[in-house]
N, C-alpha and C positions, 0 to 999 in steps of 0.2 A: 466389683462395682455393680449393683441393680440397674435392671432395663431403666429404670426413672433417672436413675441420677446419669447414666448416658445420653439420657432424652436432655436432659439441663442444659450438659456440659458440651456435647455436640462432638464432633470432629474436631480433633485440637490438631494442627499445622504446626509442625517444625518441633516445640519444645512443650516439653509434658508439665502438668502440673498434678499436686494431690487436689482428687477431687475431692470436696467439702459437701455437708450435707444440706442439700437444697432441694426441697419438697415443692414439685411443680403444679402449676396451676390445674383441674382435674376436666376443665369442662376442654371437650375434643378440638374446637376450632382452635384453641390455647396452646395445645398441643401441637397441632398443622403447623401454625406460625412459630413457634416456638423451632421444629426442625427447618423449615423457609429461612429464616435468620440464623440458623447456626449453621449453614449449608454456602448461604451465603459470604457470610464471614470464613469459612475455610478455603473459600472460594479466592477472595481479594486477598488476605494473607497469604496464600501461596502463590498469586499472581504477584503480589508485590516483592514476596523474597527471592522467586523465580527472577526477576528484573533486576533485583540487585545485584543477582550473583553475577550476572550478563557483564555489568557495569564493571564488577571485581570488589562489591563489597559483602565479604559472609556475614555482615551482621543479621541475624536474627531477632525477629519479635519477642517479647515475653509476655508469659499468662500472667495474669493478675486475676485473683477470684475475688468476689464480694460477696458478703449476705445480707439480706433483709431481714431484721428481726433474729438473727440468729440460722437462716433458713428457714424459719419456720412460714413466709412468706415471700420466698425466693430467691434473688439474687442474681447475679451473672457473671458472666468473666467477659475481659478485654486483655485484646493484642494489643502490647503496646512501641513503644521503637523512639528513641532520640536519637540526636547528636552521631548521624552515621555521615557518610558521605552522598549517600543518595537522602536520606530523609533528615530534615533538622527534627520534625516530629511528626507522629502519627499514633493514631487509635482508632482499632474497630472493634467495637462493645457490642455485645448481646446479652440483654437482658431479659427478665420475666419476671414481674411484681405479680401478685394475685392477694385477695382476702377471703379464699374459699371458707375460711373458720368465723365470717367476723358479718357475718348477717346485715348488719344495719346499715353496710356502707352498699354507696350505690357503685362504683367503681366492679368489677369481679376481677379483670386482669390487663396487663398491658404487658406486650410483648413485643421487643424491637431490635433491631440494629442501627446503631447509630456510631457513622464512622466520620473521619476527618484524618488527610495526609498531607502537609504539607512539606515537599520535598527542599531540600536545603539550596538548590539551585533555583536562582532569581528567576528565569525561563521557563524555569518547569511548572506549571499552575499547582493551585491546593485545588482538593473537590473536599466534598461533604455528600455522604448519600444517608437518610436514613429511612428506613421501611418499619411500619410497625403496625400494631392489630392491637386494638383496642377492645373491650367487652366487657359489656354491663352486667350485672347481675338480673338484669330483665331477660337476658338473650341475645340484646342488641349491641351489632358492633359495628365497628369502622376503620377503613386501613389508612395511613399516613404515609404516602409515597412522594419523597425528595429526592433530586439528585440538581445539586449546583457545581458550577464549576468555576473554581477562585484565580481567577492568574494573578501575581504580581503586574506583570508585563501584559499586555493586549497581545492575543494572539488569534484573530478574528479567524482563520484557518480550523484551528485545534476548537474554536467555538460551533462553529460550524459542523465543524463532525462530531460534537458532542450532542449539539443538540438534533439535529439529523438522524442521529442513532435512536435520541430516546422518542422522536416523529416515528420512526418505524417500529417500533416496541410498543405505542399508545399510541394511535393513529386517532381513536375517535378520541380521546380525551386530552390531546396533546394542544390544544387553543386554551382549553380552561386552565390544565394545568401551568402553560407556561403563563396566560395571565395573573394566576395565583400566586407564582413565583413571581414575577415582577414587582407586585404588591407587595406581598412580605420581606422582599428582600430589599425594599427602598430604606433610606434612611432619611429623614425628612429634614433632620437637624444639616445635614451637610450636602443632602438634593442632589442625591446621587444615589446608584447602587451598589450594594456587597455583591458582587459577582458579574461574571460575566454570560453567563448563561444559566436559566431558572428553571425547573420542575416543578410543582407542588401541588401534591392534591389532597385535602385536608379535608375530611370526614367521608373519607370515600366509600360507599356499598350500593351497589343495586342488587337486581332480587337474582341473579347468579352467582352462589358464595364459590363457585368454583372458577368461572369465567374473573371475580375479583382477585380467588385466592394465581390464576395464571398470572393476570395483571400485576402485581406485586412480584412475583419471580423472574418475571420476564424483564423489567422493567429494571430491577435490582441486577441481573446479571447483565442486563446492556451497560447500564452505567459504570457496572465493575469493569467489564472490560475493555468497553471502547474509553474509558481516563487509562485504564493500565499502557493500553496501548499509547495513547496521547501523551502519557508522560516517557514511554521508550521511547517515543520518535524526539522529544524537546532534551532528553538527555544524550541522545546520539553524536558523536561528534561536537556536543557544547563548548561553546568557547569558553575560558575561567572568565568567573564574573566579573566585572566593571565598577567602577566605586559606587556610578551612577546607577547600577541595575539595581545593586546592592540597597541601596538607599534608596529607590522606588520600592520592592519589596518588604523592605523596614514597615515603611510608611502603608503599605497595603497590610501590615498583617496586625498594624494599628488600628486601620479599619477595623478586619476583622473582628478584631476583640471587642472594641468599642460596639459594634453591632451588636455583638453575641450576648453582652453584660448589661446592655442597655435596651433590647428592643426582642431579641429572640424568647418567644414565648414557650419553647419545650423546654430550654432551657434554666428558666425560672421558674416554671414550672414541675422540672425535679429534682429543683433545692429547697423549693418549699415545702412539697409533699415529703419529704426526709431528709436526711443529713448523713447519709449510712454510705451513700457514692459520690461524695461533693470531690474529688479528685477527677473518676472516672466521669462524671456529669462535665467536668471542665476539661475534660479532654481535647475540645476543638481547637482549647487555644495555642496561639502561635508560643515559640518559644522564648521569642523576642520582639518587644515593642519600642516605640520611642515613646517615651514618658512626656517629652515636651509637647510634642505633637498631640497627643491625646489631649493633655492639660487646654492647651490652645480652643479647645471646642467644646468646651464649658461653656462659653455667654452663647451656644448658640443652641442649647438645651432648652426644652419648655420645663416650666417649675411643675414638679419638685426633682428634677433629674438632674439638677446641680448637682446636690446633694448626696444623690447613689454616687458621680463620678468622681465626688470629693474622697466618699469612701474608699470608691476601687484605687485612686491614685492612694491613697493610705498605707492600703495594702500591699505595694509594689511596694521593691526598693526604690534609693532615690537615687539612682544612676540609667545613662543612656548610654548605649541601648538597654532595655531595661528588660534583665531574664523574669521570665513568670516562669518560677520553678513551684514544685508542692508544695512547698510552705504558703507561696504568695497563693496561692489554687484554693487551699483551705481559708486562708483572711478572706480572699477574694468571695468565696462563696458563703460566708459570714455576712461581708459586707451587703451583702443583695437582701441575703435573708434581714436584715436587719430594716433595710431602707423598705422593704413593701410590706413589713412588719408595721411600721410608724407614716407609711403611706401606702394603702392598699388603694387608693385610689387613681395611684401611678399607674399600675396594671395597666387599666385602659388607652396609657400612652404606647403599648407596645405594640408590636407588629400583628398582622392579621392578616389574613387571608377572605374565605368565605366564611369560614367558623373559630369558637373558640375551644380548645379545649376543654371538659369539665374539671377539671382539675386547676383551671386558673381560673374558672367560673367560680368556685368553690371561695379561694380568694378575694375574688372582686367583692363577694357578696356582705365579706366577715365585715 
């Protein structure tokens, strides 16, 4: 294996895969983030399979490789994990897209991790953390720093020390941040939020690219560890779930989806720009939803967002609880591309922060 295609594929945790040929993006900051996200990802997979094993379950993650273009414009690999005793599902993805060959586009590279665990126990919270390094072909760039924390259940404690944690990791930017997060994670249709505790700092650079490039690592490993931690203390000792716990979490990971398919703009954002990861892009979602439930919160959609949710209900089967397996991942991420295909003016109904990205910018404009 070449120093480059080590550079792609990173530190792989637990189980080996063949590495594929995937030609990395060339300019150096590309590179930095590129090892920042694969370091990090080894990091949380081995935290999470460590905790398993505690629990008494040796399941293991598996690699999963992807290419863009063949390699010839990058690609990444994801840990991924169902249906264990500690995880119903999980995925932590590193990737790196780039068009160092392709002049004309203004994009040069986009380098990220982008994870999501939700654990099979009603008690135990989901998180989502993603970091990523964005870079133009001008020179200019910007980091994408999240870290949310999903419970099922409230558990104002485990919130507390989540957000606590990432107060001491980003001290100065931890008012903007969490205002940012509170913004993007609202859902307006049903006047509430996805989460119980918010990060978000979305086009982030000042003129220290090293002071930003700590800020992302520091930042990313607090959140890896203090959820690691927060989910060994909520599976300690857990009592077997309850019909009702059970059925609260149904219904939050309803939420979930419904936010993710309907309002999260990364996430639309790299269905559009290709169709080469529409699995691993849909990675955050829960395993299982309730279809009624969902259906239910249709008349309270602004137009034209009926209509995506007409789709996505499409796409599922027609049973409750209703598995989203990869088949439904693939219709699912069809149905998206289809609906801001025939309304590109919906974009503008999604979530936001301070900025948007140029890539749904791109979109809006067509």
């Amino acid at each position: 294996m070449s120093p480059a295609q080590m550079a792609i594929v990173g530190p792989i945790p637990s189980t080996k895969v063949e590495t594929m040929t995937r030609i990395p993006a060339q300019s150096a900051p590309a590179a930095t983030a590129l090892q920042l996200v694969s370091d990090l990802q080894q990091r949380f997979v081995a935290g999470l399979e460590q905790l398993a094993e505690e629990q008494g379950d040796s399941h293991r993650f598996t690699a999963v490789e992807w290419l863009r273009d063949e390699g010839r414009h990058g690609g990444g690999i994801r840990f991924e994990i169902a249906d264990t005793p500690v995880f119903g599902r999980g995925s932590v993805n590193v990737s790196q897209v780039h068009y160092d060959d392709e002049p004309a586009r203004r994009l040069g590279s986009a380098t990220a991790i982008s994870t999501i665990i939700h654990p099979r126990h009603p008690l135990a919270p989901s998180v989502h953390i993603h970091i990523s390094w964005t870079e133009m072909k001008d020179g200019a760039g910007y980091w994408r720093i999240m870290a949310d924390l999903n419970p099922a259940i409230e558990n104002p404690p485990a919130t507390r020390q989540f957000m606590d944690a990432l107060k001491a990791a980003a001290p100065a930017q931890f008012a903007e941040a969490t205002a940012q997060g509170d913004r993007y994670f609202y859902i307006p249709a049903l006047k509430r939020h996805r989460g119980a505790g918010h990060f978000y700092l979305e086009s982030y650079r000042t003129n220290d690219a090293a002071a930003d490039l700590a800020l992302a690592s520091r930042t990313g490993e607090t959140a890896i560890d203090t959820y690691t931690q927060i989910l060994a203390d909520s599976l300690r000792e857990a009592p077997v779930p309850g019909e009702e716990q059970c059925r609260m979490q149904l219904a939050y990971h309803t939420l979930y989806f419904f936010q993710v398919l309907t309002l999260d703009r990364g996430t639309t954002s790299g269905l559009l720009v290709h169709d080469q990861n529409d699995i691993g892009i849909l990675g955050s979602l829960p395993a299982y939803i309730d279809r009624e439930l969902l259906q239910s919160w249709r008349a309270q959609l602004p137009h034209p967002q009926e209509y995506l949710l007409d789709a996505l209900l499409d796409a599922l089967p027609e049973i409750s609880p209703c598995p989203v397996d990869e088949a439904s991942k693939a219709r699912l991420a069809q149905a998206v591309r289809q609906h801001y295909t025939a309304h590109s003016q919906a974009l503008k109904l999604q979530a936001s922060a301070d900025a948007i990205p140029p890539t749904v910018q791109n979109h809006q404009r067509r």
